[in-house]
N, C-alpha and C positions, 0 to 999 in steps of 0.2 A: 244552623239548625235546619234550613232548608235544604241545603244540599242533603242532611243526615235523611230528613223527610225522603230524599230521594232514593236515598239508598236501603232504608230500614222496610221489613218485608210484612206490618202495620204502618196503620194511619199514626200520623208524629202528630202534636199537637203543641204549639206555644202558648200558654197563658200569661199574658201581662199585666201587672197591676195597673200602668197607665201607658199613655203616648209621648213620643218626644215632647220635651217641654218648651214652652216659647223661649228660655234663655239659650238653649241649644240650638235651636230653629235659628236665635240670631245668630250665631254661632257659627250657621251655614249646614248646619245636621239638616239629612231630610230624612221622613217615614220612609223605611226599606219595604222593599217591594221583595214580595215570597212566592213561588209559583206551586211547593210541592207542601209546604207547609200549612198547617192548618190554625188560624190565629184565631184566639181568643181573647177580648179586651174585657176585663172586669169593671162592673160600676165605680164609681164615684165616690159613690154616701158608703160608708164602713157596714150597716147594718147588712144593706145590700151583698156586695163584694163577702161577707162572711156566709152570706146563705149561698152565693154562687160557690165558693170553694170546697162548703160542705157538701153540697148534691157533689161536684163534681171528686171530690177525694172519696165518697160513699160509692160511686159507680165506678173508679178506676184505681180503688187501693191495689190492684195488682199489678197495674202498671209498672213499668219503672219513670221515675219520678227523678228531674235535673232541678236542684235549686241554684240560681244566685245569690248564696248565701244566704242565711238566717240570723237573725237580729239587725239587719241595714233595715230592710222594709217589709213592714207590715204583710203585705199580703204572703209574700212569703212564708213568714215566720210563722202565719197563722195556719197555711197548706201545712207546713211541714207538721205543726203539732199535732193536726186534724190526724193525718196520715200516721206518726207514730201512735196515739192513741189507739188507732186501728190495728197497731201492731204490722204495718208494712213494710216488707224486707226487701224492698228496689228504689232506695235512696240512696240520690249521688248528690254531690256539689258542683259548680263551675265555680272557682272564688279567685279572687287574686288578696296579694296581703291589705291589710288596713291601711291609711296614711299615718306612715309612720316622721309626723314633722310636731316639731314645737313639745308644750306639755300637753296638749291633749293626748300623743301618743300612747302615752303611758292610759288614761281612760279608755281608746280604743283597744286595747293592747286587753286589757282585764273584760272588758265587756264581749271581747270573741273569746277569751278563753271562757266566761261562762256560760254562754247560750251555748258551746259545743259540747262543754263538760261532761254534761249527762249521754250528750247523742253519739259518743264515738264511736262504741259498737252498734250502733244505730245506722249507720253510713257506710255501704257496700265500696263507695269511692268518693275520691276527692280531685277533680280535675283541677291542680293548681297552676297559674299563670304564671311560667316560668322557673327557673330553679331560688330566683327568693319565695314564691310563692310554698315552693315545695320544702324548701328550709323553715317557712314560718309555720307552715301547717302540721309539720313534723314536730316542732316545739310545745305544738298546741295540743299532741298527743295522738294525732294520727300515726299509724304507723306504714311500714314502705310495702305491707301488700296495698295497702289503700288508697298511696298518694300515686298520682299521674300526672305527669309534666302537661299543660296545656299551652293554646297561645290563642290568643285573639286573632283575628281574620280579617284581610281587605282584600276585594274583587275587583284587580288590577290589569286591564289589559296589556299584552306581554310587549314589551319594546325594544327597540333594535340597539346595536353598543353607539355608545356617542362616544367620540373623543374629546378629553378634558380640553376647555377654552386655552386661548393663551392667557387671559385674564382669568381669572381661577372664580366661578360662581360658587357662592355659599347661599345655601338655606336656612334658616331659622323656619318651622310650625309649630304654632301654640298658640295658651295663650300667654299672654304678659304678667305675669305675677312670680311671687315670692317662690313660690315650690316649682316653678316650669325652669326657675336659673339664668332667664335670660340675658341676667344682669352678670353673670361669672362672664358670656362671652364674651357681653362687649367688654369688660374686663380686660378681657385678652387679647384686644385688636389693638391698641399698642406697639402692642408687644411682636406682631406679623414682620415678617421680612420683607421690604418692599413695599409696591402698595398695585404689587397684578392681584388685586382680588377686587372682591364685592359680596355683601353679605345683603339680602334679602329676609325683610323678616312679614311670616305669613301670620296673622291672629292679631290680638286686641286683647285689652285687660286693663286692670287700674296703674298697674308702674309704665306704662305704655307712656305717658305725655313726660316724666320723669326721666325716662330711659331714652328718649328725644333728645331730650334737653341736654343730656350728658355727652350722645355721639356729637350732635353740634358743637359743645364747647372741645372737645377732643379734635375738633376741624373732619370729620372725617363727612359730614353730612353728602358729600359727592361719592359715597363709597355704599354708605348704607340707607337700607330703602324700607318705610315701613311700607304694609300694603294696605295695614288692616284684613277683619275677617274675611276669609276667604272659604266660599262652601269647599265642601270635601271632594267631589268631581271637580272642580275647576282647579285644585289645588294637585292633585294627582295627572292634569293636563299638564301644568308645568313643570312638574318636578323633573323630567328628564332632560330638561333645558339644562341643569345645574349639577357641578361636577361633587357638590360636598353637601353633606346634610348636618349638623349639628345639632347634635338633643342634651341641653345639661342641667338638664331635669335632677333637683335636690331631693325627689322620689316621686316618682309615677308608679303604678300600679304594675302598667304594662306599658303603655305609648307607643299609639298605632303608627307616629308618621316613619317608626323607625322602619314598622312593613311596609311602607308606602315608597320610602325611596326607594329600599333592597327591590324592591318590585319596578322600579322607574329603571333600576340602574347605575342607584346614586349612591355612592360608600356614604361609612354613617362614621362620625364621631360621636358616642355615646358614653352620657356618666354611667359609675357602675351599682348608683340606685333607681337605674329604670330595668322594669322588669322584663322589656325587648332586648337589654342588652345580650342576652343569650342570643340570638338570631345575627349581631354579629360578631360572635367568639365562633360560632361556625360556621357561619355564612367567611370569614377571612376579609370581609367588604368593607372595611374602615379597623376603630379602636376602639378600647372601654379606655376611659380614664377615671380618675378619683375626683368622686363629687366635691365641685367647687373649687380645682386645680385650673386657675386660669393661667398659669405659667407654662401646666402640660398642655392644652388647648392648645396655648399658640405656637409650641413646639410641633404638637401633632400637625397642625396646619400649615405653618411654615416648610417642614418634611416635606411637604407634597407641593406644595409653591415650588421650593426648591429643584425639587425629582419629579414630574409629571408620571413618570414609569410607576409611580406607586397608583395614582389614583389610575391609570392603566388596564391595572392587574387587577384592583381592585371594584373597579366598572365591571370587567368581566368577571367575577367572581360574584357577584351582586345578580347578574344574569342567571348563572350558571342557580345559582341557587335558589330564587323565586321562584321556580315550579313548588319547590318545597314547602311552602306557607300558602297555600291557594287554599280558599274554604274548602275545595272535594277533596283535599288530603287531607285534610286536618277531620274530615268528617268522615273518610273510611278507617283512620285512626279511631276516634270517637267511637264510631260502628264497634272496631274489633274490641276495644275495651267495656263496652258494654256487654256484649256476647261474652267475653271473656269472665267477666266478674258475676253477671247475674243470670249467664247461661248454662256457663260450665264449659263453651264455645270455645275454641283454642290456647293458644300460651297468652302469656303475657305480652300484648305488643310490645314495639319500641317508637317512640315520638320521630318522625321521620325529620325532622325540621333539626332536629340534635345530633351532632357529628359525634363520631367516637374518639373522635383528637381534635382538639379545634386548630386550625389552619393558622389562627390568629396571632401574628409578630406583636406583643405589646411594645417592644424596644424599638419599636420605627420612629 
C-alpha cells in the first residue's frame, strides 16, 4: 500500500482497525514503517471506532474503497456496510481463502458465502491471493471480470547466486503446529539418501517440544536444529545461507517465507495447499507436492542431494525471478487494475509474477 501511495496521483490512505498484536510481536513481527502512505489507526472502545468510520465513509464515499475482507473483522465489516448504504460504486477486496482445515471449515465456508451473497454486484473487484484464492472466490459467485490474481509482498534486498553446500542446508519457517505440517517433514527425513544434509527449523509453537522429542529418538538430533522464533529481518538475513527451503503447510492462506526464500535465492519445496505455491510453478525454483506426501518430500530432496545440478538451475531461477514479487510491481499491477476497473483506464492487466507456461518439472 505504500508503494501504491507512491505511485497513485491522490492522497492513498490506510485505515486499520488495530496494531500488531503482542502474540505477533513475540513472534518476531514489527510495526511497518510507511513513508508515502497515510495511516490511520482507529480507537479501541467500538462506540468510538463506529463514529470514526462514519464521518470518514460520509466524506470519502467516492473514493475507491480496498477491504480485507468482510465478516473476519468488525471494523471492516462495519466500513463496508456504511459505504453500501451510501450506495458507493468503488468497492474492491484484497482476501485470500478461509482456513480451510478440520470441521470448522465447513462454518467458515457458509459464513463467507453469506456476508458476500448480497454484495456481489456490489464489488467492482476482488483481488484474490493466488489461483486458490481465485478458485474459491469464483465458487463464491464472483465472476472472471471481477476476480484478480493477487500476492502478498516482502521487501527483500536482492542477493548474489550461492552455490549449493556439499552438505545440502534445509530450512524449515513457521510456526510449529498442526496446519503449518511440520510434522510431514520430519516424517520424511528417514527416508533422505545419506545423511549430506541438515534441516534448520525457524519458529515456535505448541507441537515444537513433541516434534523434538521425535527427531531425537530417530538419532538424528546432530542434523536438525531448532532455533526458535526468529524476527522476520533476521530471518531473511539468513535465508541465503541455505540451499532448500521447505514449506508443508496442510493449508496457509498464502505463506510469505515462500517469497522470502524465492527472493534469497533459495528453491522452495512447497505442498500444493499453500496459496504461494503459484510463485513456484512459475518461478521453476523448487516443486509442489501433495499435501502430506512424506514419501514425495524425501524423493524431491534426496533428487537434489543426489544431482547438485538441480538445486543449481534452480538457485538461479529463484534469482531470475524475484524482481517479479517486489512490492513496486505488485503495486503498479494494483495501480493498473484499479484504473482499469473503476476508471475505464486501460485493458485488463496481467499479474506479472504468473508465467504463461510454467517452467516447473514436477517429475524431478
Amino acid at each position: 500500500m505504500d508503494e501504491l501511495a507512491k505511485l497513485w496521483p491522490a492522497e492513498v490512505t490506510g485505515v486499520w482497525g488495530s496494531r500488531i498484536s503482542e502474540a505477533r510481536r513475540r513472534l518476531g513481527w514489527a510495526e511497518p514503517s510507511t513513508t508515502h502512505l497515510k495511516n490511520i489507526f482507529l480507537s479501541n472502545e467500538e462506540k468510538q471506532w463506529k463514529k470514526e468510520i462514519r464521518k470518514m465513509t460520509a466524506e470519502h464515499h467516492e473514493s475507491i474503497h480496498v477491504f480485507s475482507g468482510i465478516g473476519a473483522y468488525a471494523p471492516a465489516t462495519f466500513g463496508f456496510s456504511c459505504l453500501s448504504e451510501r450506495k458507493a460504486s468503488r468497492l474492491a477486496l484484497i482476501v485470500e481463502t478461509p482456513i480451510m482445515l478440520g470441521w470448522q471449515r465447513h462454518l467458515r465456508h457458509w459464513k463467507t458465502r453469506f456476508y458476500y451473497h448480497y454484495h456481489l454486484d456490489k464489488i467492482g473487484c476482488v483481488f484474490a491471493m493466488g489461483s486458490a484464492g481465485m478458485s474459491y472466490y469464483s465458487k463464491i459467485g464472483f465472476t472472471d471480470k471481477q476476480l484478480f490474481p493477487f500476492i502478498y509482498q516482502e521487501e527483500v534486498a536482492p542477493v548474489s547466486y550461492r552455490a549449493p553446500s556439499d552438505v545440502i542446508k534445509i530450512a524449515y519457517a513457521g510456526q510449529i503446529n498442526f496446519r503449518k505440517g511440520l510434522d510431514t517433514l520430519i516424517k520424511a527425513l528417514p527416508f533422505l539418501v545419506g545423511d549430506q544434509w541438515t534441516l534448520t527449523i525457524f519458529g515456535d509453537g505448541p507441537d515444537r517440544e513433541r516434534l523434538e522429542r521425535k527427531v531425537h529418538l530417530m538419532g538424528l538430533s546432530s542434523q536438525v536444529f531448532f532455533k526458535g522464533n526468529t524476527p522476520a529481518g533476521k530471518l531473511i538475513e539468513e535465508l541465503p545461507q541455505y540451499d532448500l527451503c521447505v514449506v508443508p503447510s496442510r493449508f496457509d492462506g498464502w505463506g510469505m517465507v515462500v517469497n522470502e526464500a524465492l527472493q534469497s535465492g533459495v528453491p522452495v519445496l512447497v505442498s500444493d495447499r499453500t496459496g504461494s505455491s503459484d510463485l513456484v510453478r512459475s518461478s521453476g525454483a523448487g516443486a509442489v507436492f501433495p499435501v502430506g506426501d512424506y514419501r514425495r518430500i524425501a524423493e524431491l530432496i534426496s533428487g537434489r542431494i543426489r544431482n547438485q545440478s538441480i538445486l543449481t538451475e534452480e538457485k538461479r531461477a529463484a534469482l531470475r525471478f524475484a524482481p517479479r514479487i517486489r512490492p513496486s510491481v505488485a503495486a503498479e499491477y494494483l495501480r493498473d487494475v484499479l484504473r482499469s476497473v473503476f476508471m475505464g483506464e486501460g485493458d485488463r492487466p496481467s499479474a506479472p509474477w504468473l508465467a504463461e507456461e510454467s517452467s516447473l518439472t514436477e517429475g524431478r
